[in-house]
N, C-alpha and C positions, 0 to 999 in steps of 0.2 A: 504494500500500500504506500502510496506517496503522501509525504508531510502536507499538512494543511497549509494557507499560506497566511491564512489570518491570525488574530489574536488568542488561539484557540492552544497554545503552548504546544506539546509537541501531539495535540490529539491527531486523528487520522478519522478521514469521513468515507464510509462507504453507504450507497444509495443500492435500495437494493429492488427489483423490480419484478412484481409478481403477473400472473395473471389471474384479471378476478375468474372467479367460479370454475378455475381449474385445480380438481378435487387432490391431484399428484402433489402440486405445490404448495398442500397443508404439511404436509411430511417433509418435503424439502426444506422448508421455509424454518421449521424447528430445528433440524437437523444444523443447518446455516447458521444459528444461531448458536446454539450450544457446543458449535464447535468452535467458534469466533471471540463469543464472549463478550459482546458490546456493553460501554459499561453505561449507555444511555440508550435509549430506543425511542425515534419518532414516527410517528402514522398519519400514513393520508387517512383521517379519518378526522372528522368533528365531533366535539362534544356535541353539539347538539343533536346529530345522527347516533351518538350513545344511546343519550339520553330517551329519545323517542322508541328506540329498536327494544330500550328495557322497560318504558313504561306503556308501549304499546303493542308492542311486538306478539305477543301472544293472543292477544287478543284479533289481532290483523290477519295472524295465521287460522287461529280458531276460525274465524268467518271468511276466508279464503277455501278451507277445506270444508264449511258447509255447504259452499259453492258448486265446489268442485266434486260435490258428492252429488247437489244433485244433476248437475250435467252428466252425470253416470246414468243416475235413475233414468233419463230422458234419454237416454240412447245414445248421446252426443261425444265423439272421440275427446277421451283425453289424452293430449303427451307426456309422456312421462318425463325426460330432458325438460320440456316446458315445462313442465309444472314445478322442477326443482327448481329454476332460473328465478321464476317469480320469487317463490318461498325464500330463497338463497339473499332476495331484495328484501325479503323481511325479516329476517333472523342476523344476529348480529355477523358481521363477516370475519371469515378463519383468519383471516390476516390480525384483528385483533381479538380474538382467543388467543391464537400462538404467540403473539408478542405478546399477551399479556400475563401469559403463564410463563414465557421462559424469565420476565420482570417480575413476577411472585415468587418465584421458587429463588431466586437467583438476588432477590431484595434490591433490585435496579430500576431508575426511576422510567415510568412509560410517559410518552407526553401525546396526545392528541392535535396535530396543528393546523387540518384543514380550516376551511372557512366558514363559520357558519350558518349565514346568508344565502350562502348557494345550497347548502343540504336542509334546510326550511322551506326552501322557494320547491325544491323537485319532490321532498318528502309532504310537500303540501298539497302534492295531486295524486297522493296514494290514493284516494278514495276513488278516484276515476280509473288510474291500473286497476285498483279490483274490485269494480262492476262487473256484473254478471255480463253483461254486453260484450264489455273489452275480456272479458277469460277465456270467453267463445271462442275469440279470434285468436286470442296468444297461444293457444292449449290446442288447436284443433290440427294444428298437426299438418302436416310431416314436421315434427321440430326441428331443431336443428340450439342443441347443446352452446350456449354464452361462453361455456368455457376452452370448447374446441374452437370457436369461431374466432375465439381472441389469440389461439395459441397457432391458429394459422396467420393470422393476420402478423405477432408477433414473428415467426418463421419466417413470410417472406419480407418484414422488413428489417431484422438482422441479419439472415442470412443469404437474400436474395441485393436486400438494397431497393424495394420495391414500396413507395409510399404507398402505406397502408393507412392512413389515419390525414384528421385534419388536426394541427395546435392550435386550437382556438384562441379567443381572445380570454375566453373564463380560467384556462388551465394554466395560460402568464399569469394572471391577474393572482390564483390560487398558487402557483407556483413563488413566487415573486414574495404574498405572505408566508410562506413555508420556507424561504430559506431567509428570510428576517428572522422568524421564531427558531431555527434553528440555529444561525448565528449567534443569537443571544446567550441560548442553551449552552451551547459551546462555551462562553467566553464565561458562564458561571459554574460550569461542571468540570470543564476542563479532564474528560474521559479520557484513557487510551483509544478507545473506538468508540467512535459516536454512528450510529447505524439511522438510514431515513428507509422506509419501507412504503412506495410508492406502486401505483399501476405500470406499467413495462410501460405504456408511452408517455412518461416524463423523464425517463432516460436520456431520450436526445436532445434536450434543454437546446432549442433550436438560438433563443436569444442568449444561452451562455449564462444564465441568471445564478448557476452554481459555479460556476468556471472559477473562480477564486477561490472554494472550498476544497479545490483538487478533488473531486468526488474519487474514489472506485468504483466503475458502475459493473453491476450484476445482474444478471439476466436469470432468474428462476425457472429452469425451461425442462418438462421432461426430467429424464435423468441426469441433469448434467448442468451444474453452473457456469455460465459461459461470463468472463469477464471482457 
């Protein structure tokens, strides 16, 4: 790993880049970790998408699979990849499970540093994802699995070199506060390894917004960490 170049003493920063809802890279993702040792861990994830997944979450699924139960009764295909995709949007995500146990067991501090503006605004049309209407259509198949789609997408553009994805304007904007907050962290923690745990496309930080943290970037792919 290469020295940081900031204030950060002799910490070292590796970004580490999952794909969501590919089920392999709950295992890796731990493995990575506790072989590593980071003595800080941060998450694209927001308190307030916590907060909502634990005090609604159950109750979102509960009334998702009455749904789903009765589009069975009526004869009406359900997908099963679909159906986990949804679910998988309302239960908290493995990315923070796993960091947040290998930081319990390990007594190391977790930090949450999405935005949380943007996960209010998209968590605030759960109710319209799961209408009976809209389940019809997401669930009725042929599915087609979120987590294979993203690990192809991932595929051909490391190893093809082939734009797969748009950088929006929201994922600078979310990017941009995330390596503020982790700056910070940095300069008060001053860890051996400071670890960010990121969706696979904030890897290419097209504006450079990490480029003075000397990142390590890490690709969780499959069997094999591709750095």
């Amino acid at each position: 790993m290469r020295e940081a170049t900031e204030a950060q003493g002799e910490s070292t920063f590796a970004m580490l880049g999952v794909i969501h809802g590919d089920g392999p890279g709950e295992v890796l993702l731990g493995d990575w970790l506790e072989s590593a040792g980071p003595g800080v861990v941060t998450l694209e994830f927001s308190p307030y998408g916590l907060d909502f997944r634990r005090s609604k979450g159950r109750e979102l699924r509960r009334r998702t699979c009455e749904v789903v139960e009765g589009l069975r009764e009526e004869g009406l295909p359900v997908d099963g990849d679909a159906l986990g995709s949804v679910l998988s949007y309302i239960d908290l995500p493995w990315e923070y499970t796993v960091a947040s146990g290998y930081c319990t067991r390990h007594e190391k501090p977790l930090f949450l540093i999405d935005m949380d503006r943007f996960s209010a605004r998209k968590l605030g049309r759960i109710s319209d994802l799961l209408s009976k209407e809209n389940l019809v259509q997401l669930l009725s198949g042929p599915g087609r699995h979120e987590g294979l789609r993203q690990k192809a997408l991932a595929r051909l553009f490391f190893e093809k070199g082939v734009k797969t994805f748009s950088y929006t304007q929201e994922m600078r904007l979310r990017d941009r506060h995330m390596r503020l907050r982790i700056s910070q962290l940095m300069r008060l923690y001053r860890p051996s390894l400071f670890v960010h745990i990121c969706g696979w496309q904030h890897l290419p930080d097209p504006f450079g917004l990490y480029t003075s943290l000397s990142p390590r970037k890490v690709l969780i792919h499959d069997q094999a960490l591709r750095v």
